[in-house]
N, CA, C and O atoms as a GROMACS GRO file, in nm:
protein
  324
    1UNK      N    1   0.084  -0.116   0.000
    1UNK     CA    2   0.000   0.000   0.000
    1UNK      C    3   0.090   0.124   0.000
    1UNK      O    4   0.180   0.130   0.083
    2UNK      N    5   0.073   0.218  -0.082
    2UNK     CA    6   0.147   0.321  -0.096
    2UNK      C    7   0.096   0.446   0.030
    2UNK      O    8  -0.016   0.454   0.081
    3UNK      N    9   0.188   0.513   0.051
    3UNK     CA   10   0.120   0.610   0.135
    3UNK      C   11   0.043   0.694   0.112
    3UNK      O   12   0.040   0.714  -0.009
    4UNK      N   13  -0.044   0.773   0.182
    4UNK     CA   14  -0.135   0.863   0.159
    4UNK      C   15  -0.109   0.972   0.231
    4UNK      O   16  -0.071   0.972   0.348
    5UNK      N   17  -0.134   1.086   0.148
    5UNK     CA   18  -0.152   1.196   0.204
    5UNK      C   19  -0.268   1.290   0.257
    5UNK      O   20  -0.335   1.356   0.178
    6UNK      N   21  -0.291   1.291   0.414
    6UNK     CA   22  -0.442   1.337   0.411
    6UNK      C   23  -0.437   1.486   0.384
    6UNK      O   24  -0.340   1.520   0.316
    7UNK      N   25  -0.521   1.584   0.423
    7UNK     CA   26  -0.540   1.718   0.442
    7UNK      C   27  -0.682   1.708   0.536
    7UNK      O   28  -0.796   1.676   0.503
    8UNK      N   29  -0.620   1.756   0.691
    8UNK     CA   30  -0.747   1.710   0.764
    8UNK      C   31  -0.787   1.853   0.820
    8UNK      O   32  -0.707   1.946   0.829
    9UNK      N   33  -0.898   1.860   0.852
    9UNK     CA   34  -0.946   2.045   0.881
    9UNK      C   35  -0.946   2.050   1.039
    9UNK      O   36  -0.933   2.158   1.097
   10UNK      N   37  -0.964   1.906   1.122
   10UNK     CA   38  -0.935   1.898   1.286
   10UNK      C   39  -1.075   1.837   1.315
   10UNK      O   40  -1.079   1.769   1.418
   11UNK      N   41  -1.202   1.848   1.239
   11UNK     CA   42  -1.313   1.752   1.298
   11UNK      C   43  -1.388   1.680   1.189
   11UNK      O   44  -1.433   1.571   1.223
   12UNK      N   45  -1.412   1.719   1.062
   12UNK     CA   46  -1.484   1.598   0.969
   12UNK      C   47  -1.355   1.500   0.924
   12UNK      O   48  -1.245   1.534   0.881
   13UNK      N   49  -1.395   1.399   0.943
   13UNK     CA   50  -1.329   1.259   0.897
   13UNK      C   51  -1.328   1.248   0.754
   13UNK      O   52  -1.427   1.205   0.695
   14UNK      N   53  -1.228   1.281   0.696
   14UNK     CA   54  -1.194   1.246   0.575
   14UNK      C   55  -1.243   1.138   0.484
   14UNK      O   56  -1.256   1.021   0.520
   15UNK      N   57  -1.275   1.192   0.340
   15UNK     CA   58  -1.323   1.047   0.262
   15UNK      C   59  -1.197   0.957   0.275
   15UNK      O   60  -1.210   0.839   0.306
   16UNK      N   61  -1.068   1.014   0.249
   16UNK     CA   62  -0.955   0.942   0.254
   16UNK      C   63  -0.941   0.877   0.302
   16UNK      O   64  -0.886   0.775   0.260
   17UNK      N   65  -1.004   0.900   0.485
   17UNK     CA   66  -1.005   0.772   0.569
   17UNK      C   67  -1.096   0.659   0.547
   17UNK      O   68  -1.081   0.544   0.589
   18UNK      N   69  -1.191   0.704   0.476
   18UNK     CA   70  -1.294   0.630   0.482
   18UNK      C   71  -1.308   0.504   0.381
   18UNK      O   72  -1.391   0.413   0.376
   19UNK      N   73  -1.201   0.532   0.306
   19UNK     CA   74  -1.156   0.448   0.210
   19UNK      C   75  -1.054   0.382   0.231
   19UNK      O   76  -0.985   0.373   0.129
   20UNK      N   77  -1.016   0.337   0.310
   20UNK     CA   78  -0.864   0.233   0.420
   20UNK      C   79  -0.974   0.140   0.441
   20UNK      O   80  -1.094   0.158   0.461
   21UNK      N   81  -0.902   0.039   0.430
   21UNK     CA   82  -0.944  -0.101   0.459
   21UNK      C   83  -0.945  -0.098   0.591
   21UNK      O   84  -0.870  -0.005   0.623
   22UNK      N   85  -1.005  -0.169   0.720
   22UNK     CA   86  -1.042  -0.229   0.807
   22UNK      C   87  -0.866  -0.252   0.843
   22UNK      O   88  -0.804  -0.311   0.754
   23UNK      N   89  -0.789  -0.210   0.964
   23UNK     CA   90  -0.645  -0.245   1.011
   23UNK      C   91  -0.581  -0.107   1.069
   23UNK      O   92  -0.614   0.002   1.024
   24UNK      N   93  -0.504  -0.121   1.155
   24UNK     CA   94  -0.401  -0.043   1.259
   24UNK      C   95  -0.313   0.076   1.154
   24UNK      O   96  -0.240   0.063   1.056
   25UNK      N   97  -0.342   0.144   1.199
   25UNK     CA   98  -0.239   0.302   1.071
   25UNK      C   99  -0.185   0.384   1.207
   25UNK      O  100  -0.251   0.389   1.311
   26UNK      N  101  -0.060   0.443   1.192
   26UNK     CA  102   0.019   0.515   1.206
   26UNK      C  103  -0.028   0.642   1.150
   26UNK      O  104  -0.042   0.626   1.028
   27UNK      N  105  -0.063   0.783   1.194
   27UNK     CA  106  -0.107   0.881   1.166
   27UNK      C  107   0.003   0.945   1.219
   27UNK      O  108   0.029   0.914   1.335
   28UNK      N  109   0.085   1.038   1.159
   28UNK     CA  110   0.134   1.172   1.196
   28UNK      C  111   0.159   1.296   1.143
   28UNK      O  112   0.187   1.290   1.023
   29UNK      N  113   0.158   1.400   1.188
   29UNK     CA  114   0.203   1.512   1.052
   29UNK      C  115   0.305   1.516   1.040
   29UNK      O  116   0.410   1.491   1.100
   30UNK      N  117   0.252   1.570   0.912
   30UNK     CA  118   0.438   1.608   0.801
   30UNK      C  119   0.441   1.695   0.750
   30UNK      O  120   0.496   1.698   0.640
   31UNK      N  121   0.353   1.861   0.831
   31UNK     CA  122   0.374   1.968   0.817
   31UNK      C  123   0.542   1.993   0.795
   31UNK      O  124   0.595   2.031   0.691
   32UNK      N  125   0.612   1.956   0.933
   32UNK     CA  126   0.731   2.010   0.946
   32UNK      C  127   0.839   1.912   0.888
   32UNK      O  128   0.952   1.962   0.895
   33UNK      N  129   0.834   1.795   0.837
   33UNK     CA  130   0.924   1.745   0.794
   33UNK      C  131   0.983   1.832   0.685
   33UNK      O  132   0.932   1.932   0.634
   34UNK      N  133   1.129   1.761   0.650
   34UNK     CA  134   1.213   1.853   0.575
   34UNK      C  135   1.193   1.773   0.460
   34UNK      O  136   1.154   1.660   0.488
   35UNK      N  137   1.208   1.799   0.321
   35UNK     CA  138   1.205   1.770   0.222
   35UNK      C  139   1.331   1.657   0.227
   35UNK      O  140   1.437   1.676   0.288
   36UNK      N  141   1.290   1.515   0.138
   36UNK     CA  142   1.445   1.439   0.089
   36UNK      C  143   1.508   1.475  -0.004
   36UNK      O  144   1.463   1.491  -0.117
   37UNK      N  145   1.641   1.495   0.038
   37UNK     CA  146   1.738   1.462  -0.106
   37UNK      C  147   1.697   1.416  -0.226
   37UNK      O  148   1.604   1.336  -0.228
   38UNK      N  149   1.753   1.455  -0.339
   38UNK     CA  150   1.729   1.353  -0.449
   38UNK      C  151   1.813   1.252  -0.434
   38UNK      O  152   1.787   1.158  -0.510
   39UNK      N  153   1.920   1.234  -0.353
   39UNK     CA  154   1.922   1.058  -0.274
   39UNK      C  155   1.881   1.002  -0.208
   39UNK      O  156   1.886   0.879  -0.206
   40UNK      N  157   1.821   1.080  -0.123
   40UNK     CA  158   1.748   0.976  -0.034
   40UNK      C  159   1.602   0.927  -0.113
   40UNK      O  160   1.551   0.819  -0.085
   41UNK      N  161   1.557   0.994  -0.186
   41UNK     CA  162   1.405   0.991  -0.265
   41UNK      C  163   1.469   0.867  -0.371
   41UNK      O  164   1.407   0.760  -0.372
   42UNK      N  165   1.570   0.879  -0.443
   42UNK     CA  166   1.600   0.769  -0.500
   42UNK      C  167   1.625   0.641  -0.425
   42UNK      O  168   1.580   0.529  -0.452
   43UNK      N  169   1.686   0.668  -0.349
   43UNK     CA  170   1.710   0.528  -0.273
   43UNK      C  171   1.589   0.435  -0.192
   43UNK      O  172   1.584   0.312  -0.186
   44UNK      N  173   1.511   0.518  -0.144
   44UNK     CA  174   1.403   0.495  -0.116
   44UNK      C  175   1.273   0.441  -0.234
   44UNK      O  176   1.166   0.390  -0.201
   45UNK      N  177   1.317   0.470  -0.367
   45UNK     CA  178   1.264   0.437  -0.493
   45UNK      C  179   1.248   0.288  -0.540
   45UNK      O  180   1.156   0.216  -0.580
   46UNK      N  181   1.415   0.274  -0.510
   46UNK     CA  182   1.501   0.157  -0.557
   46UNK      C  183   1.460   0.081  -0.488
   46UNK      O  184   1.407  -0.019  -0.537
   47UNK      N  185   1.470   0.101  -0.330
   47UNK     CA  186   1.402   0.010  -0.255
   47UNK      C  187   1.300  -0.048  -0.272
   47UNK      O  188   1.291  -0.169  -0.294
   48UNK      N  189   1.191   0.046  -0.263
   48UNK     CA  190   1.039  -0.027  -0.313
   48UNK      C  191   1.043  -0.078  -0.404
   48UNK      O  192   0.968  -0.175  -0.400
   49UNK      N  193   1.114  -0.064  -0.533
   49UNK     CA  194   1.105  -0.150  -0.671
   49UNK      C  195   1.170  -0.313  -0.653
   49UNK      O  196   1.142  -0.412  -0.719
   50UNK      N  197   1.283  -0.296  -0.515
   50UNK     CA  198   1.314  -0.412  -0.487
   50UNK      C  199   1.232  -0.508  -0.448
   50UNK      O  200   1.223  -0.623  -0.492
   51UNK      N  201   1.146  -0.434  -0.327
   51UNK     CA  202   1.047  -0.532  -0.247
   51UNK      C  203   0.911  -0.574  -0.331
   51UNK      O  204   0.862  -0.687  -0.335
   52UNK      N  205   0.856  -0.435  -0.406
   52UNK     CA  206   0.798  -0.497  -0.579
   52UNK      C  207   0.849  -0.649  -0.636
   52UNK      O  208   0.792  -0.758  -0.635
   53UNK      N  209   0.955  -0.614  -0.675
   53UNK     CA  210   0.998  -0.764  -0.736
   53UNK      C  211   1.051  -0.867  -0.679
   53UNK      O  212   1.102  -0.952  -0.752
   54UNK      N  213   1.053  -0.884  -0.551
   54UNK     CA  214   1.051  -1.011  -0.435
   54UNK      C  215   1.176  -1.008  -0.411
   54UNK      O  216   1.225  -1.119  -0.431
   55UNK      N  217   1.258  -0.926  -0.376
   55UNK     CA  218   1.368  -0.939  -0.359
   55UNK      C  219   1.390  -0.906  -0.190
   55UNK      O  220   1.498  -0.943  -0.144
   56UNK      N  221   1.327  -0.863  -0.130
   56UNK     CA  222   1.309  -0.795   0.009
   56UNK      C  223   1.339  -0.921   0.099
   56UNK      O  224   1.328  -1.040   0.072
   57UNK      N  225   1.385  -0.852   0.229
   57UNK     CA  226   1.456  -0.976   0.365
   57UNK      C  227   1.312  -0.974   0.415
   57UNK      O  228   1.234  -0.879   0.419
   58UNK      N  229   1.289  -1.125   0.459
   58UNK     CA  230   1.154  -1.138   0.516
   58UNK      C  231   1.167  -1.076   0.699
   58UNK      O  232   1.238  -1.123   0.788
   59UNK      N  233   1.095  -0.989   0.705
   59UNK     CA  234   1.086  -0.943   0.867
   59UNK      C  235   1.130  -1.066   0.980
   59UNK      O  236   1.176  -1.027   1.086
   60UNK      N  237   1.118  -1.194   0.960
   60UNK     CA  238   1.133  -1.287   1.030
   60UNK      C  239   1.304  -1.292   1.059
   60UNK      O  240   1.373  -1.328   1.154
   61UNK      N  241   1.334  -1.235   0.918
   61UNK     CA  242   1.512  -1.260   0.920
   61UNK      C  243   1.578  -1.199   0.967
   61UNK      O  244   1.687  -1.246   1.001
   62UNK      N  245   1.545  -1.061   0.994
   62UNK     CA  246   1.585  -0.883   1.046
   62UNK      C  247   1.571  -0.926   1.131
   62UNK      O  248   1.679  -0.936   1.191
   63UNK      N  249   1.420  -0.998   1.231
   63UNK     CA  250   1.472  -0.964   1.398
   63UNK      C  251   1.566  -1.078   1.434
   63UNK      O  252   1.639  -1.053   1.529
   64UNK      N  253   1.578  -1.172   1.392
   64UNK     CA  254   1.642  -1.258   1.440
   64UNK      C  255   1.760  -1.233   1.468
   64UNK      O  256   1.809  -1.244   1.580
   65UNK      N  257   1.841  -1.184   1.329
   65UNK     CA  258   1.934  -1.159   1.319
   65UNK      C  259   1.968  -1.042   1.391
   65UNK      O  260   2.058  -1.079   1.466
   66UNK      N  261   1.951  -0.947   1.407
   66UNK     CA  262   1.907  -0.830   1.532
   66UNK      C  263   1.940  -0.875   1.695
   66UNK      O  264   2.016  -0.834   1.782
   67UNK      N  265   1.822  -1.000   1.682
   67UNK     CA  266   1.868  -1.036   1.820
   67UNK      C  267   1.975  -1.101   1.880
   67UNK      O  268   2.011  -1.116   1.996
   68UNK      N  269   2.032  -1.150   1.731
   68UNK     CA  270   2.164  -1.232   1.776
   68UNK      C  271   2.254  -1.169   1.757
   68UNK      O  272   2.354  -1.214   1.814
   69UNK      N  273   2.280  -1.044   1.677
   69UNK     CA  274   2.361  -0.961   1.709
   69UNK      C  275   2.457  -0.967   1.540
   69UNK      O  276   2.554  -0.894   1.518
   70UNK      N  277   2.411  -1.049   1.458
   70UNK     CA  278   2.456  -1.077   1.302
   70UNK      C  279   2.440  -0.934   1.219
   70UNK      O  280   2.391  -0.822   1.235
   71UNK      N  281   2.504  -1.001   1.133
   71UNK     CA  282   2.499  -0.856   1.034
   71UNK      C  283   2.475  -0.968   0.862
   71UNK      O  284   2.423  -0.927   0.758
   72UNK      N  285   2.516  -1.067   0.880
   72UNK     CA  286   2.485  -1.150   0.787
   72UNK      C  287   2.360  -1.182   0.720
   72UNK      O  288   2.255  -1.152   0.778
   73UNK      N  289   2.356  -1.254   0.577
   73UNK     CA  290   2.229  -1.264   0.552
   73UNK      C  291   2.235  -1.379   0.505
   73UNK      O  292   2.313  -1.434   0.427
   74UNK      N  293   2.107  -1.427   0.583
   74UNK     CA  294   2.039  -1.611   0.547
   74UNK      C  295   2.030  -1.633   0.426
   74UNK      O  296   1.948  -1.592   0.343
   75UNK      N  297   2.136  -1.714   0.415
   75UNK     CA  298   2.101  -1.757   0.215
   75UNK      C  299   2.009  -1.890   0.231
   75UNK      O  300   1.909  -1.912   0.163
   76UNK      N  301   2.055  -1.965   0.321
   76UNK     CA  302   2.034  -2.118   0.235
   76UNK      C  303   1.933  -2.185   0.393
   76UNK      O  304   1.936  -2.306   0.416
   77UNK      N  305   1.860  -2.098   0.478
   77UNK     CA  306   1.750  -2.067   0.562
   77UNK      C  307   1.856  -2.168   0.684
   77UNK      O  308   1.779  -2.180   0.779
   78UNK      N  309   1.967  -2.227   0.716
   78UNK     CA  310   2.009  -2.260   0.790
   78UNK      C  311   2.042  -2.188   0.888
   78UNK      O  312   1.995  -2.078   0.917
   79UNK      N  313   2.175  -2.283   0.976
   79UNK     CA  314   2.210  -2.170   1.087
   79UNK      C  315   2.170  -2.038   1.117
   79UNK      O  316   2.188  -1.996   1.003
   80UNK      N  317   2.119  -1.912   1.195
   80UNK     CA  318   2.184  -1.791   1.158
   80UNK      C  319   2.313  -1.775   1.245
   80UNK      O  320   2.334  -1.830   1.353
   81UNK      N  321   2.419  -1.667   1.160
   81UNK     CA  322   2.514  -1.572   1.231
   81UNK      C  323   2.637  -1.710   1.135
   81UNK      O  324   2.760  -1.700   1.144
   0.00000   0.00000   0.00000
């Protein structure tokens, strides 16, 4: 799901919202955020086109590896670290 941008006035509930599927959202403003780089906007590009085409670490693999303190990546679903 790509992100959305609301424009909220402080009391009518947006069609925007009203059109989200049923599940848990993270709401914050981004009045004050600073604009990205044209590297960071690219890189952040590349990324999603990665996880698009199945190339992405499954969340299962990040914490693990996290918790054990690895920096390595599970090729062949054995050992970790």
């Amino acid at each position: 799901m790509k992100p959305r941008v609301i424009d909220w006035d402080g009391s009518h509930l947006p069609e925007a919202l009203r059109e989200l599927p049923p599940g848990r959202y993270a709401v914050e403003p981004i009045d004050d955020l600073p604009p990205l780089t044209p590297e960071e906007d690219a890189g952040l590009l590349a990324a999603l086109d990665q996880l698009d085409a199945g190339r992405g670490i499954p969340v299962w693999e990040i914490v693990i590896n996290q918790a054990l303190g690895c920096a390595v990546r599970v090729v062949a679903r054995g050992p970790f670290c």
